[in-house]
VORO-463270 format. One record per atom (N, C-alpha, C): residue in three letters; x, y, z. Coordinates in steps of 0.2 Angstrom, whole numbers, plus 5000, padded with zeros to 4 digits. Layout:
N
ALAXYZ ...
# end
This chain:
141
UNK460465685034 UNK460965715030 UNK461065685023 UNK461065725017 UNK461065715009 UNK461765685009 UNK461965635004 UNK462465595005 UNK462665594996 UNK462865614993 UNK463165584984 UNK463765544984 UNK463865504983 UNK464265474982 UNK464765504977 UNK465565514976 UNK466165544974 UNK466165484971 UNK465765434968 UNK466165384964 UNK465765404959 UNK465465454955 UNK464965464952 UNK465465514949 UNK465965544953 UNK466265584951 UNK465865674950 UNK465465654957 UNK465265724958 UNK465265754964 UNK464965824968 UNK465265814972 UNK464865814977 UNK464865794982 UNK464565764987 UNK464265824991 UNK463665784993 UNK462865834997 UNK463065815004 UNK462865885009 UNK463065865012 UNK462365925018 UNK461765895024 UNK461465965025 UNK460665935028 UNK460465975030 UNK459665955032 UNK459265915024 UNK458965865028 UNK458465815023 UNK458165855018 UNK458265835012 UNK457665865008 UNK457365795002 UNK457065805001 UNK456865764996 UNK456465774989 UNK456565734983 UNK456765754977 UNK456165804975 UNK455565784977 UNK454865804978 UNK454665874981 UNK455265884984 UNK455165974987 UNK454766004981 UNK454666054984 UNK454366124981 UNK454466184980 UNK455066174984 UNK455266244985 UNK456066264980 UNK455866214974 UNK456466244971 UNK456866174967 UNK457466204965 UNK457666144960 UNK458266114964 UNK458366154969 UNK459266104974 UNK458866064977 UNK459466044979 UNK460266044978 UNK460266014973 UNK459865964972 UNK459965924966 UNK460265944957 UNK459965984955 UNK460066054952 UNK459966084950 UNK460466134949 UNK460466214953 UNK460866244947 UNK460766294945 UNK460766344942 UNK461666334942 UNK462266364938 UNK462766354940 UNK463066424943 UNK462766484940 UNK462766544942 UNK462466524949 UNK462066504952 UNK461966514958 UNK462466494965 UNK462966444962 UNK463566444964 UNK463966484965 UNK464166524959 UNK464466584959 UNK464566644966 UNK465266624970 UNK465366654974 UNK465266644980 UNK465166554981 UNK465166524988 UNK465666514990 UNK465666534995 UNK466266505000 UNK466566444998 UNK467466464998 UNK467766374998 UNK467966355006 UNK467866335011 UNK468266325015 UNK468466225016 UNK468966245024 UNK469066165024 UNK468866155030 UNK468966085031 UNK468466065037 UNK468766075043 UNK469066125046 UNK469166145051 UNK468666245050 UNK468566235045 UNK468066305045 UNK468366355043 UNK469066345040 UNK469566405039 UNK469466435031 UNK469166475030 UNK469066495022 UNK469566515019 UNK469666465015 UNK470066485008 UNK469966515003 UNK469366535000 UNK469166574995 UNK468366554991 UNK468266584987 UNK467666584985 UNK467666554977 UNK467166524974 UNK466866504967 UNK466666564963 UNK467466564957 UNK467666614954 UNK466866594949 UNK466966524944 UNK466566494942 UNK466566444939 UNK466166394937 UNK466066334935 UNK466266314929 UNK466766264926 UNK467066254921 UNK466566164918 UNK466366184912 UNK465866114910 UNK466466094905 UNK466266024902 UNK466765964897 UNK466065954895 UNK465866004890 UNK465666024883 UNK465365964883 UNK465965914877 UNK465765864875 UNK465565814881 UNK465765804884 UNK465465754888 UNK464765754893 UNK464865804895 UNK464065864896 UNK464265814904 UNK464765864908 UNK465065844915 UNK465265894917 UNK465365914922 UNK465665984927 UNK466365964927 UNK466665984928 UNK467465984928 UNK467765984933 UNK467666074933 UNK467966094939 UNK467666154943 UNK467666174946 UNK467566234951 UNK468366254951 UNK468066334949 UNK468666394948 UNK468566414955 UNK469166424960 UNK469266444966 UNK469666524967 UNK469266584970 UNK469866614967 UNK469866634976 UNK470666634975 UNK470966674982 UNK471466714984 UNK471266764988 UNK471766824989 UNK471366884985 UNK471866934986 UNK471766984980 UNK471167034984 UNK471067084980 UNK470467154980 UNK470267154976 UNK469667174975 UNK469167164970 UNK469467154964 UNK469567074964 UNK469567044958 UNK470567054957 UNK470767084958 UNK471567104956 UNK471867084960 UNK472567034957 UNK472866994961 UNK472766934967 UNK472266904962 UNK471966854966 UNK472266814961 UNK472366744965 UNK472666684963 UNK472066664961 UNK471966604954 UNK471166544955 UNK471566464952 UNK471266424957 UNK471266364957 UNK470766334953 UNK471066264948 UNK470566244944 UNK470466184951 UNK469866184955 UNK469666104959 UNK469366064956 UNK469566014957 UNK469065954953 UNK468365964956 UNK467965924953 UNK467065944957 UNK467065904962 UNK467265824961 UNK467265784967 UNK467865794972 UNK468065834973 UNK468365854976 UNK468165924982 UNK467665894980 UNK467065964984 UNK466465934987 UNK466265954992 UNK465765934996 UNK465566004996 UNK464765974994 UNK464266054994 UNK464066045000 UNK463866105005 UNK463566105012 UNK462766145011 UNK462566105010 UNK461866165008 UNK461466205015 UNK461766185020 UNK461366205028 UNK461966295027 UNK462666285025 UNK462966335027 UNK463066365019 UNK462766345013 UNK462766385007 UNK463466385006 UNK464066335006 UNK464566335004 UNK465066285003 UNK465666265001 UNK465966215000 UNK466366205004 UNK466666145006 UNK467166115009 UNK467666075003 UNK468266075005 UNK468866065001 UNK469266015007 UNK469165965006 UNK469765935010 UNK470565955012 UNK470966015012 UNK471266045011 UNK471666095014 UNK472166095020 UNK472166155022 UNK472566205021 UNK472566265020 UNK472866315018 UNK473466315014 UNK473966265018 UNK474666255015 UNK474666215010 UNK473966165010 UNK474066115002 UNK473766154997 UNK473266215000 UNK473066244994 UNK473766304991 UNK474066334996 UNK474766374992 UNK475166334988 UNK475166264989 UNK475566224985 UNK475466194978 UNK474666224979 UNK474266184974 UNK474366234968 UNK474266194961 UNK474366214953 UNK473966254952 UNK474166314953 UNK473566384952 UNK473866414948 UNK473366464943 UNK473666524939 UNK473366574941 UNK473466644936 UNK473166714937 UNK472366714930 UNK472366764932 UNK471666764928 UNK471766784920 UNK472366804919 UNK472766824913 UNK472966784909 UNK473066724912 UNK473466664911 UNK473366564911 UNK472766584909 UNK472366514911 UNK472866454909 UNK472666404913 UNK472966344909 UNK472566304901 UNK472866254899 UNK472366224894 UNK472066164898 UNK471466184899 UNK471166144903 UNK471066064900 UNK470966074894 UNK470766014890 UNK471565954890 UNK471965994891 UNK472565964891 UNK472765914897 UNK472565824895 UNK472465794900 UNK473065794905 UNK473865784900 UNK474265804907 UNK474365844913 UNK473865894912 UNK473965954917 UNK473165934920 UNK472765904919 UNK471865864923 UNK472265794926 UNK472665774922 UNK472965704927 UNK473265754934 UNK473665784932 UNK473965824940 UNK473565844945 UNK473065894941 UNK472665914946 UNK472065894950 UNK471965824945 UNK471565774950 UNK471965724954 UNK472465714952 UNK473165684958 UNK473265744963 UNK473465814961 UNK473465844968 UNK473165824973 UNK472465844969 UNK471665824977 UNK471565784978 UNK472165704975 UNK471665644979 UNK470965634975 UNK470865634968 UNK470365634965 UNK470165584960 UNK469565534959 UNK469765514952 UNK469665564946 UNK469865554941 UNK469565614936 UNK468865594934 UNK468565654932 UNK467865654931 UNK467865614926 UNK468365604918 UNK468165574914 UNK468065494913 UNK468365464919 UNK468365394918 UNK467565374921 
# end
């Protein structure tokens, strides 16, 4: 089982052994960010919470931020999205999806907007909160 370490501030492998040397492609190591796009979020009791709306990068620092969660709603309308911190994900590559330590009531409680209405991400008071929500260190330290 693939193991990354969250002190890297990324988010953790988690799935049958591969090694760097495969051939069959560039994962888990990396991976396209579009290829993510629209994996399952669940938590570790297997209850799906929502899917990877998509991948937020920190430009300047050339870091992944967060994964956009989105949940609820019909194609696309009146769905909630959550900014998740990255280390705050475990990628599962056996089941093509992520685990969020989290269960459903932490995520209703959690600082989400609508798709209309984004937050300023770059706005460290509101990335201090969001990675205090999840229990997270922030990516930028």
């Amino acid at each position: 089982m693939l193991q990354q370490s969250s002190n890297t501030g990324g988010a953790r492998i988690v799935g049958s052994q591969h090694s760097l040397s495969s051939a069959d492609g560039p994962g888990p190591y990396l991976m396209l960010a579009d290829t993510l796009t629209g994996n399952d979020v669940v938590n570790p009791a297997g209850e799906k919470l929502g899917d990877i709306k998509g991948i937020m990068l920190d430009v300047q620092r050339g870091r992944i931020a967060y994964a956009v969660l989105s949940v609820g709603g019909f194609l696309g309308m009146g769905d909630r999205l959550f900014a998740l911190p990255w280390a705050a994900l475990t990628l599962d590559i056996d089941q093509k999806q992520f685990i969020l330590n989290a269960s459903k009531e932490v995520l209703e409680n959690a600082p989400g907007f609508d798709k209309d209405h984004w937050p300023s991400m770059a706005d460290t008071r509101w990335a201090d909160q969001v990675h205090t929500y999840y229990d997270v260190r922030p990516y930028w330290e």
